[in-house]
C-alpha positions as CSV (number, residue, x, y, z in Angstrom):
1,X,-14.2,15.6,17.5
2,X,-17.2,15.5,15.3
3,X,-15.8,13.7,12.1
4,X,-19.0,13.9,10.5
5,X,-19.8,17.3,9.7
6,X,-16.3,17.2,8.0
7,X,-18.2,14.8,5.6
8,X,-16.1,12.3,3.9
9,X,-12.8,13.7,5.1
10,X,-13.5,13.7,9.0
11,X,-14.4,9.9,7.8
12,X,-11.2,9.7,6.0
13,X,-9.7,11.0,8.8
14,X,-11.9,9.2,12.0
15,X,-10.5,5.7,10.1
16,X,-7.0,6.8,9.6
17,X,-6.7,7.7,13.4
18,X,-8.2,4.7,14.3
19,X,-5.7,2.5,13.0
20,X,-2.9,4.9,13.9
21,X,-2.1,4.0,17.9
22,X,-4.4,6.5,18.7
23,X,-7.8,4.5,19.4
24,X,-10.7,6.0,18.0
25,X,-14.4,4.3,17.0
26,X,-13.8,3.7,13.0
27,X,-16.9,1.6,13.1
28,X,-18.9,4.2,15.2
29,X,-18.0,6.6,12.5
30,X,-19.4,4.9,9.5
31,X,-22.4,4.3,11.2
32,X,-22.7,7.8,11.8
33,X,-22.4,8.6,8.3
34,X,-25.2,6.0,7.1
35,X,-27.4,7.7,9.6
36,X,-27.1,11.0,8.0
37,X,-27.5,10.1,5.0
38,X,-24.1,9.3,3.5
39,X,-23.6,7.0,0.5
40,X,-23.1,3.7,1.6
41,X,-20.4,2.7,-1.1
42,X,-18.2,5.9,-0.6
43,X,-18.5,5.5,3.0
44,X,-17.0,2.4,2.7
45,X,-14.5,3.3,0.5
46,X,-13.1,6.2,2.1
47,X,-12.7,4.3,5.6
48,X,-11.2,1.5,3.8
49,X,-8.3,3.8,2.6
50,X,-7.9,6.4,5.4
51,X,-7.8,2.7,7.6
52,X,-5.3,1.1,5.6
53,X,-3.3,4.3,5.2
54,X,-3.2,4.5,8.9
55,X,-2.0,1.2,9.1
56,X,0.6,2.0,6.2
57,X,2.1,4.6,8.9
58,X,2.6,2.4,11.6
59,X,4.5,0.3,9.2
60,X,6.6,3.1,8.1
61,X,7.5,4.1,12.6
62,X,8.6,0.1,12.4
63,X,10.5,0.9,9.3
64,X,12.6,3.6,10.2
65,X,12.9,2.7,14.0
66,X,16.4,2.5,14.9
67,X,17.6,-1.0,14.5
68,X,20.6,-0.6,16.7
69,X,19.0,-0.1,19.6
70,X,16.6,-2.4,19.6
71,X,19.2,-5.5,19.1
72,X,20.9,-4.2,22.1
73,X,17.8,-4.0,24.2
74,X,16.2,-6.7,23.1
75,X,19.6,-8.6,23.2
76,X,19.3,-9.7,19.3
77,X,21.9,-11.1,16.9
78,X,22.2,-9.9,13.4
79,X,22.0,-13.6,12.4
80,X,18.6,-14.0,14.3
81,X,17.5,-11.2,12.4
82,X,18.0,-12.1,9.2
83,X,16.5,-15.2,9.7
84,X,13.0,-13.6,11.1
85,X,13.2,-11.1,8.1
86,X,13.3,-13.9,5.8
87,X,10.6,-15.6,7.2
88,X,8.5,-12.3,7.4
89,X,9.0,-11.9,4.1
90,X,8.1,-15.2,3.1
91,X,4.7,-14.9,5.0
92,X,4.5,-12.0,6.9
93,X,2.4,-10.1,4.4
94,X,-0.8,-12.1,5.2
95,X,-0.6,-11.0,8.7
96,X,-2.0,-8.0,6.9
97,X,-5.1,-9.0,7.2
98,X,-5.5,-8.8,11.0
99,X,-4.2,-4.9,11.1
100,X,-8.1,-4.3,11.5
101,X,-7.9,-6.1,15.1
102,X,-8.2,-4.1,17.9
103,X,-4.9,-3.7,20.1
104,X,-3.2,-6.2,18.1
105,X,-3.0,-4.6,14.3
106,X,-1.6,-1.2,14.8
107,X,1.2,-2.5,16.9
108,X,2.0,-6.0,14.6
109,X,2.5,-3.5,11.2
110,X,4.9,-1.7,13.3
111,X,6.4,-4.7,14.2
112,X,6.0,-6.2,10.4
113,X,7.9,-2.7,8.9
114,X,10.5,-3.0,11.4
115,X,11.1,-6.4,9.7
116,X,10.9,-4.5,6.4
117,X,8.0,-6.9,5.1
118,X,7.2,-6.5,1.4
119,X,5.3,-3.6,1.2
120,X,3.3,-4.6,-1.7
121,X,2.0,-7.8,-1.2
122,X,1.4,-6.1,2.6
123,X,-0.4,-3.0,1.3
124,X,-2.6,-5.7,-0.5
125,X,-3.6,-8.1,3.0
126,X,-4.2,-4.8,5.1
127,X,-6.3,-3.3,2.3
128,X,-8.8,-6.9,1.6
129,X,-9.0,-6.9,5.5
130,X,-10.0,-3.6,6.8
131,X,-12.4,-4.1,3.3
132,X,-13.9,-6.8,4.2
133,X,-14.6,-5.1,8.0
134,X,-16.4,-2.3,6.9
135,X,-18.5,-4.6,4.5
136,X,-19.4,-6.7,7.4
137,X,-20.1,-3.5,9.5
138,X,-22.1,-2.4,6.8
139,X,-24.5,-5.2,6.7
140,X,-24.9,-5.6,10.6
141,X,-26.0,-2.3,10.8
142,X,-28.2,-2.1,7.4
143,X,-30.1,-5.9,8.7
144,X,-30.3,-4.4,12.1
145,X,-32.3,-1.6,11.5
């Protein structure tokens, strides 16, 4: 799909895919965008929040996957539980800021919503991470040209 003549909504969209389990080039995308001409800031911006809002939903799937049935596959106690979402809670927010990894990120915030990490301090990690990535995208491509 050609996310680019959509403008900044096929960008919005391009980075919200890509951090969906659907793999798609975010990064390919934005660069795209600088080469025709787009503003560098918005750019940035609008991948930053379709990314994180991709990343959002696969914490939502973990959320509302069926806890039942994964203890009885994965043969886990309601005690063992408890004790991993406590500990997620305590910490697992800062695991936000690797949802921007490739094949590792999309997965882990479904993991971390299935664990019903604090969504705030979580929204905050994925945001600050997929940030910073574009930032640094940005300024490889802008020194490398």
């Amino acid at each position: 799909m050609d996310y680019i003549s959509l403008g900044y909504i096929g960008i919005f969209l391009g980075a919200f895919i890509a951090s969906t389990l659907l793999p798609a080039p975010s990064e390919v995308i934005i660069v795209l965008a600088f080469q025709q001409g787009f503003d560098v800031y918005a750019v940035i911006l609008v991948a930053t929040v379709g990314n994180s809002l991709g990343s959002l939903t696969n914490y939502y799937l973990g959320y509302i996957s069926q806890s039942a049935k994964l203890f009885s596959k994965f043969k886990i106690n309601q005690k063992r539980f408890e004790y991993w979402t406590k500990k997620s809670n305590q910490y697992g927010y800062w695991l936000g800021f690797l949802a921007w990894l490739p094949f590792i990120g999309d997965p882990l915030m479904a993991i971390l919503g299935f664990l019903k990490v604090k969504i705030i301090p979580l929204s905050i990690t994925i945001t600050t991470g997929k940030l910073i990535r574009y930032i640094v995208v940005t300024l490889v491509y802008f020194q490398s040209i």
